[in-house]
VEXDREN-2710 file (C-alpha; in Angstrom, 1 decimal):
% VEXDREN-2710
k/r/px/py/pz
1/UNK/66.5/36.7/5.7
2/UNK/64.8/34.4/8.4
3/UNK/62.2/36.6/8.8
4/UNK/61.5/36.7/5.6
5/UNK/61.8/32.7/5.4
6/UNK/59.1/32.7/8.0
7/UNK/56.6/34.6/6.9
8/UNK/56.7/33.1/3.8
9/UNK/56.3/29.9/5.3
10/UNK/53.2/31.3/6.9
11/UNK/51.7/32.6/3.6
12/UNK/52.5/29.3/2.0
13/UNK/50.6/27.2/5.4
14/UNK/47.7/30.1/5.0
15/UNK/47.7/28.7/1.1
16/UNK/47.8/25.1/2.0
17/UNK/45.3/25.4/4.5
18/UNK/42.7/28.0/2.2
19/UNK/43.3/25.3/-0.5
20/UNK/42.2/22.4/1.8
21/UNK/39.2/23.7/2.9
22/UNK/38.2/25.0/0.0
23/UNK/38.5/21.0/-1.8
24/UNK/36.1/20.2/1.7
25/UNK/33.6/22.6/0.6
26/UNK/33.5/21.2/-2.9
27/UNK/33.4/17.6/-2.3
28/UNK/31.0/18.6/0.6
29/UNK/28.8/20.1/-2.2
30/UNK/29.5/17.8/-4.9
31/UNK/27.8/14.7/-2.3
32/UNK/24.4/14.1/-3.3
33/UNK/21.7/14.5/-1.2
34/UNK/20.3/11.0/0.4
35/UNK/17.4/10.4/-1.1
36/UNK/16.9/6.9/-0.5
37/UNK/14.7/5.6/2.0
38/UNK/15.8/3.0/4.6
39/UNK/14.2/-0.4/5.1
40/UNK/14.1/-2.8/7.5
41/UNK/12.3/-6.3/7.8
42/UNK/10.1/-6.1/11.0
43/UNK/7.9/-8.8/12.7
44/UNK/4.4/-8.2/14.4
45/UNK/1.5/-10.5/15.5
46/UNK/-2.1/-10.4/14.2
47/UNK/-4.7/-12.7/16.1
48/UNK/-1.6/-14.5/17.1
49/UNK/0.2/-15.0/13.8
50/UNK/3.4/-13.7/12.4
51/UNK/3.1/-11.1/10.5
52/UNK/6.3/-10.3/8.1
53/UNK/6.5/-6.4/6.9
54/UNK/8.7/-3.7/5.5
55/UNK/9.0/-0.7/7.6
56/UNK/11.0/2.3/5.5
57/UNK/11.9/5.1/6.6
58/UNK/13.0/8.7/5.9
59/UNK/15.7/9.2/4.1
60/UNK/18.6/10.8/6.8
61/UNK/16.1/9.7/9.6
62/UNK/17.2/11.2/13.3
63/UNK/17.3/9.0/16.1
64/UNK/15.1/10.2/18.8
65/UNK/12.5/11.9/16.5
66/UNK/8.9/10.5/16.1
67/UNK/7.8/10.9/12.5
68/UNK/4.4/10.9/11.1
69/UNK/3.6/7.0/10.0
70/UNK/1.5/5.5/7.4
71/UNK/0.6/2.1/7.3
72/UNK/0.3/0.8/3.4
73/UNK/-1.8/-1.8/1.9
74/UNK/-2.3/-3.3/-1.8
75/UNK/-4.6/-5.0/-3.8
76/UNK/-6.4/-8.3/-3.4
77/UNK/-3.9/-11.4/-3.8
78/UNK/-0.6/-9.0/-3.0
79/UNK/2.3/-9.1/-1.4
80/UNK/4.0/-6.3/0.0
81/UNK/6.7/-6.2/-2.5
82/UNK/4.6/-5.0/-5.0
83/UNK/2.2/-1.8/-4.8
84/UNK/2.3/-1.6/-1.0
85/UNK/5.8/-1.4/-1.1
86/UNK/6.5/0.8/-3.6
87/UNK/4.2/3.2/-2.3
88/UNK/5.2/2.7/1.5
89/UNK/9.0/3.6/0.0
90/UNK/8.3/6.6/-2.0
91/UNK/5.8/8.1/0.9
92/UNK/9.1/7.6/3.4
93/UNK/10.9/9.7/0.7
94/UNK/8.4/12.4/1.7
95/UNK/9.5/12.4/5.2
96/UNK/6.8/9.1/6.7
97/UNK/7.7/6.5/8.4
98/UNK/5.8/3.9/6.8
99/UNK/4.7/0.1/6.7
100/UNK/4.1/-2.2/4.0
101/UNK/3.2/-6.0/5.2
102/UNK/2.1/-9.2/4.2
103/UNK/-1.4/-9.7/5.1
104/UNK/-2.2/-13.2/7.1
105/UNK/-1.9/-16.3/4.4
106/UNK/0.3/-14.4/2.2
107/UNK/4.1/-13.8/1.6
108/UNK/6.2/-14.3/4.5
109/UNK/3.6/-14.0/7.1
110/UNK/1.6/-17.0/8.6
111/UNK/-1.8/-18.2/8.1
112/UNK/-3.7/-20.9/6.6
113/UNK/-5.6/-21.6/3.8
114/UNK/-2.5/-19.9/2.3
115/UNK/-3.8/-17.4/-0.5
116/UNK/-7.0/-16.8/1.3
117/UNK/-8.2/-13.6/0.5
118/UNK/-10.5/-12.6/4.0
119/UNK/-11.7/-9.4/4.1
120/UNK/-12.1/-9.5/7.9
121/UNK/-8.8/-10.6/8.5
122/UNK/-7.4/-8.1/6.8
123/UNK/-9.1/-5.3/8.1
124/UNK/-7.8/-6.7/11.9
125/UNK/-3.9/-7.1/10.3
126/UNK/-4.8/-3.6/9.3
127/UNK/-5.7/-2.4/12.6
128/UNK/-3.1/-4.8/14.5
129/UNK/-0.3/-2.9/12.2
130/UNK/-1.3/0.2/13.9
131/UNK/-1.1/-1.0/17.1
132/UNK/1.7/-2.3/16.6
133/UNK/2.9/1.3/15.0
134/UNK/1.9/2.5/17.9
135/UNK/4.5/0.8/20.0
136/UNK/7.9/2.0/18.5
137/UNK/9.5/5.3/19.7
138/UNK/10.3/6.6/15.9
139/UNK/6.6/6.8/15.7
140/UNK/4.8/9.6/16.6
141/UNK/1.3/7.7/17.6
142/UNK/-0.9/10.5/17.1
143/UNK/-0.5/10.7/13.6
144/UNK/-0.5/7.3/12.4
145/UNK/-2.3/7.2/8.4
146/UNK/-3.8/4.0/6.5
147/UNK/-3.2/4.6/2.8
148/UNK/-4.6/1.6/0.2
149/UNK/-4.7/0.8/-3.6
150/UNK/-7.2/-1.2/-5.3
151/UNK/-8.9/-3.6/-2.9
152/UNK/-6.8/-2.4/-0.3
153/UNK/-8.7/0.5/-0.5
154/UNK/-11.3/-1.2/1.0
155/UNK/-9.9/-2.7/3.6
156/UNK/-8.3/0.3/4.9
157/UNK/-11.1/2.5/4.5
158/UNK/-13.3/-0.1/6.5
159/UNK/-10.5/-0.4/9.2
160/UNK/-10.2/3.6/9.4
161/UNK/-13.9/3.8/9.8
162/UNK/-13.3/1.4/13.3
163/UNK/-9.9/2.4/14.5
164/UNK/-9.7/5.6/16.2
165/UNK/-5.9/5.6/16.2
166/UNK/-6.0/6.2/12.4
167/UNK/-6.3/10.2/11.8
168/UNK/-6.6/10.1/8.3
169/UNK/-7.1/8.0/5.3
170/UNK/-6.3/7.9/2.0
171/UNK/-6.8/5.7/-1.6
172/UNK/-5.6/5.4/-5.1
173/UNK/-7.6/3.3/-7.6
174/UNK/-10.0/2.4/-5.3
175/UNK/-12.0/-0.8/-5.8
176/UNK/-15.3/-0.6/-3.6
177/UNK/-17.9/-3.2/-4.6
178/UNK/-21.3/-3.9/-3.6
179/UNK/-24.1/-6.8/-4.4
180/UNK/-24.9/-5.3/-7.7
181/UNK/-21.3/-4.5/-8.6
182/UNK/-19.5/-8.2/-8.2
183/UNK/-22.3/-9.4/-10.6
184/UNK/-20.8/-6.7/-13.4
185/UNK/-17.6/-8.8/-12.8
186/UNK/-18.5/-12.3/-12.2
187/UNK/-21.1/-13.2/-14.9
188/UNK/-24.3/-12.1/-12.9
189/UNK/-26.4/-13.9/-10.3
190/UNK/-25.6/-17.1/-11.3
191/UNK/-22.1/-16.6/-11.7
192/UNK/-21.8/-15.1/-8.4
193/UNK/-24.0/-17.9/-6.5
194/UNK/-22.4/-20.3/-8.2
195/UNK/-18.9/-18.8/-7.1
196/UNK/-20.1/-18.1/-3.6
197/UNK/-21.0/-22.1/-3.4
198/UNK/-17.9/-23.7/-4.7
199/UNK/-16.5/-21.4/-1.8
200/UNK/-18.9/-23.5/0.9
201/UNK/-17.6/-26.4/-0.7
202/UNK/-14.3/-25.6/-0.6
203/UNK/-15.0/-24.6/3.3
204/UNK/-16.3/-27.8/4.3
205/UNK/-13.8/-29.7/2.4
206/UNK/-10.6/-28.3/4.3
207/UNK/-12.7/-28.8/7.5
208/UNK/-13.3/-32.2/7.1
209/UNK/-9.9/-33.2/5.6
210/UNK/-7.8/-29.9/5.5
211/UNK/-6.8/-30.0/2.4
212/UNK/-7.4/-26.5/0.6
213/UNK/-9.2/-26.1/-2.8
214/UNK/-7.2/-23.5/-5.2
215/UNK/-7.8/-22.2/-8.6
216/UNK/-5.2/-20.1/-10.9
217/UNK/-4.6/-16.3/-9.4
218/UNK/-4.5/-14.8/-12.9
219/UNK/-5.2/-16.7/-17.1
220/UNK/-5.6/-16.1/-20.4
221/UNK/-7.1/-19.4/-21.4
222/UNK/-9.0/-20.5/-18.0
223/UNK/-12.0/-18.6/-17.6
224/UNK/-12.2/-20.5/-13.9
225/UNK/-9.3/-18.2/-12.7
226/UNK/-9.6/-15.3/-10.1
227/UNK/-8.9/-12.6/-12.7
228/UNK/-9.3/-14.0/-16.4
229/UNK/-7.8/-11.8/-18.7
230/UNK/-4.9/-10.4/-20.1
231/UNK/-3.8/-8.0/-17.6
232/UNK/-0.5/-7.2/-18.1
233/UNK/0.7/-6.1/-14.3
234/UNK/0.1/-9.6/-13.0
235/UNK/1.6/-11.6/-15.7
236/UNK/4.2/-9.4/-16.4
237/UNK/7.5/-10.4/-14.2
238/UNK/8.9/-6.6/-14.7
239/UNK/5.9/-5.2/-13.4
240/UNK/3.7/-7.5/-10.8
241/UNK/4.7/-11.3/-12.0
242/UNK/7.2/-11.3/-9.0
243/UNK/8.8/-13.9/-7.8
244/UNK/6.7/-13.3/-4.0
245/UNK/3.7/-13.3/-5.9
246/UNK/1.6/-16.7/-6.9
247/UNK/-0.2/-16.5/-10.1
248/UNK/-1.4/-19.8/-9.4
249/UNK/-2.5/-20.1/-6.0
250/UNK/-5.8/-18.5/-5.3
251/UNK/-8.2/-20.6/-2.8
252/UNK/-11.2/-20.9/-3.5
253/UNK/-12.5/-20.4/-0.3
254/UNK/-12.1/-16.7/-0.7
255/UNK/-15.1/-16.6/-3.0
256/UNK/-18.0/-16.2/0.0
257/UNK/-15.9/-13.7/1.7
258/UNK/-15.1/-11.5/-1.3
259/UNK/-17.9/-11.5/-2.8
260/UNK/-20.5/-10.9/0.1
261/UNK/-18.5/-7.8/1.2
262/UNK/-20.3/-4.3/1.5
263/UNK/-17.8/-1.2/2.7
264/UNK/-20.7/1.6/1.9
265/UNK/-22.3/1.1/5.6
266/UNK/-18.5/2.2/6.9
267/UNK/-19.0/5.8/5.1
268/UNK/-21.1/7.2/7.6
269/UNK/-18.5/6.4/10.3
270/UNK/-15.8/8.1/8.6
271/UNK/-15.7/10.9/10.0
272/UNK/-12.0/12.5/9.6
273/UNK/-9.6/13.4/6.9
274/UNK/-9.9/11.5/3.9
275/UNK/-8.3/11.8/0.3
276/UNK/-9.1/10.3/-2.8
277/UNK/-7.6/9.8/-6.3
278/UNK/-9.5/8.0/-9.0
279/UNK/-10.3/8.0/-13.1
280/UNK/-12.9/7.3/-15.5
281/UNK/-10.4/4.5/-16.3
282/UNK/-10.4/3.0/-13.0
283/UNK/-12.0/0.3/-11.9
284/UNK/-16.2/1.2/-10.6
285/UNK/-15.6/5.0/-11.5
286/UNK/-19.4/5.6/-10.0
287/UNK/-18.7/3.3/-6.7
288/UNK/-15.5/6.0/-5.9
289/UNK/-17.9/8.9/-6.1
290/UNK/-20.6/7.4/-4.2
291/UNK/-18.8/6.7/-1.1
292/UNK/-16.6/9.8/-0.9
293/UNK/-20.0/11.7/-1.1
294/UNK/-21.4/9.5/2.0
295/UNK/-18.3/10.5/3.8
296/UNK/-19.2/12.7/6.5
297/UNK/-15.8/14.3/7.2
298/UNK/-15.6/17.8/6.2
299/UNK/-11.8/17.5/5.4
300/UNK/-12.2/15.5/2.2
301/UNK/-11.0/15.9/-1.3
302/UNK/-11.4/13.7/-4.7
303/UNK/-9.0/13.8/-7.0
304/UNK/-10.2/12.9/-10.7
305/UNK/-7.4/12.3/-13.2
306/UNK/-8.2/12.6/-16.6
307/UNK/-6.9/9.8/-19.2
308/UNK/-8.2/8.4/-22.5
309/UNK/-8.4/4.5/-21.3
310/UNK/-11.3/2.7/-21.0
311/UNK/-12.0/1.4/-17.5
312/UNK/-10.8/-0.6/-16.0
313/UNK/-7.3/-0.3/-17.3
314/UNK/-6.0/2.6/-16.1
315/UNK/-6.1/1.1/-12.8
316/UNK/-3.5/-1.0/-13.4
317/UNK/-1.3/2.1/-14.0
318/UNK/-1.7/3.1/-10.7
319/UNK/0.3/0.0/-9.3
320/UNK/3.5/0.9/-10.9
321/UNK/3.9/3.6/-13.8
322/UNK/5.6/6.5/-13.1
323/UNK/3.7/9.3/-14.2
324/UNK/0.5/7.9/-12.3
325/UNK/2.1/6.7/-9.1
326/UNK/4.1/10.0/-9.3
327/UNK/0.9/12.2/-9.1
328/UNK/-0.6/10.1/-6.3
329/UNK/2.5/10.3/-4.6
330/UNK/2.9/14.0/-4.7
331/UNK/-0.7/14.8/-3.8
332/UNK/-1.9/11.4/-1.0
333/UNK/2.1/13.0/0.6
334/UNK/0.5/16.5/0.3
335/UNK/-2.8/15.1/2.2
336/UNK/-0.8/13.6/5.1
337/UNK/1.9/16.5/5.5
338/UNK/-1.9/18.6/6.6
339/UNK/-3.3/16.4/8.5
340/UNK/-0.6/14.0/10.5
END
């Protein structure tokens, strides 16, 4: 009888113990997957200045492994909390580290005029953000990426074209521009000279007194704004009309720099993996395809999506609509899983 009494102690321990780790396997399956990715406010300098950015990273990221990085930047007038950001965060959910920053004069990150728009300064915060990449141990720094949207595009492609620690490159909605092209924009010759020269003005104002010159970011009734028109990311607060954001602080200043810009010279010097995605609806459709053929990188590739807007709408949809940012997420992640 105390056998008996034993052993079926044993059986019922055996059951107890089966039963246990069987409700560990389940609730071990039944945990989702992290997906999220992990951010962290981060500090750099750039010429000297405080730079403010985001850096994510992968979700269930290993300490002790360098990952390949990408270094994000949005359009003209942005703050990282909008396109860069939500690019930079769904590329770490791909398995990058990545960075999206506040360029100097914008967001959290010194610099004055504030809501200067410099094309030269932001092609150095460009490169400085590499360097300073470069410094932490989660990065690999071989395989450090520059990825833009819109006039970051630009920028990045420019900076890419100088910065040998960038190994590939790559761009949604691209806005390139030349001499002809800002007239298309900004009502011809005359509209363009006379925007270049309140920009002077507004130079050797703020020398002389330092007091800066702004006009509206973004109107529908002021045809003196930066962008006139009703575009819906900017003055929508669910989409781009973010708190971070100014829709009414754009200095005039930037004018001369903006509009004098020419990227088409840094084409020839690009010489290593780039990847494009662009539309008919985008903004310069013709522009796109003219400097990815002056590319000289043999490890290039143009994306063309097809949609029934007129340009340049569908370039806003790049900034934030799912189906959109989802294709350029799943290919630009493609693009930098080959060649980081």
């Amino acid at each position: 009888m105390k056998k008996l009494f034993i052993l079926s102690a044993i059986v019922l321990m055996s059951a107890c113990g089966n039963s246990e780790k069987k409700k560990e396997e389940q609730t071990q399956q039944k945990e989702p997957k992290n997906t999220e990715a992990i951010m962290k406010t981060v500090n750099f300098k750039s010429e000297g200045l405080n730079l403010v950015g985001n850096l994510y990273y992968p979700p269930n990221f290993e300490e002790g492994k360098a990952y390949p990085t990408i270094v994000c930047s949005g359009s003209w007038t942005t703050v990282k909390e909008q396109m860069a950001g939500l690019y930079a965060k769904r590329f770490a959910e791909n398995g990058f580290i990545t960075l999206a920053f506040d360029f100097r004069n914008y967001g959290d990150s010194e610099g004055v005029p504030r809501a200067w728009e410099n094309p030269m300064m932001k092609i150095q915060d460009i490169k400085n953000a590499v360097a300073y990449l470069k410094s932490l141990p989660e990065v690999d720094g071989n395989n450090i990426g520059a990825f833009g949207v819109c006039a970051g595009s630009m920028y990045t492609l420019m900076a890419a074209s100088e910065d040998n620690d960038i190994k590939a490159v790559a761009t949604t909605a691209s806005w390139l521009h030349d001499a002809e092209a800002v007239k298309l924009f900004y009502g011809g010759e005359e509209g363009v000279q006379q925007r270049k020269d309140a920009a002077q003005a507004a130079k050797k104002k703020y020398a002389e007194t330092g007091e800066f010159t702004y006009i509206k970011t973004i109107s529908t009734d002021d045809p003196t704004a930066a962008m006139y028109g009703n575009f819906d990311y900017y003055l929508n607060p669910e989409r781009g009309a973010i708190p971070q954001w100014s829709a009414d602080q754009f200095a005039v200043a930037t004018w001369e720099d903006w509009l004098n810009l020419d990227p088409f010279p840094s084409a020839a010097k690009l010489d290593k993996p780039l990847f494009m995605v662009h539309s008919d609806g985008c903004v310069l459709p013709d522009y796109t395809k003219k400097y990815f053929e002056a590319v000289p990188s043999k490890k290039k590739e143009l994306v063309w999506v097809d949609t029934d807007l007129a340009s340049p709408m569908h370039q806003f949809a790049f900034y934030d609509q799912k189906d959109e940012v989802d294709l350029a997420v799943e290919k630009t992640s493609s693009f930098f899983h080959k060649n980081l």
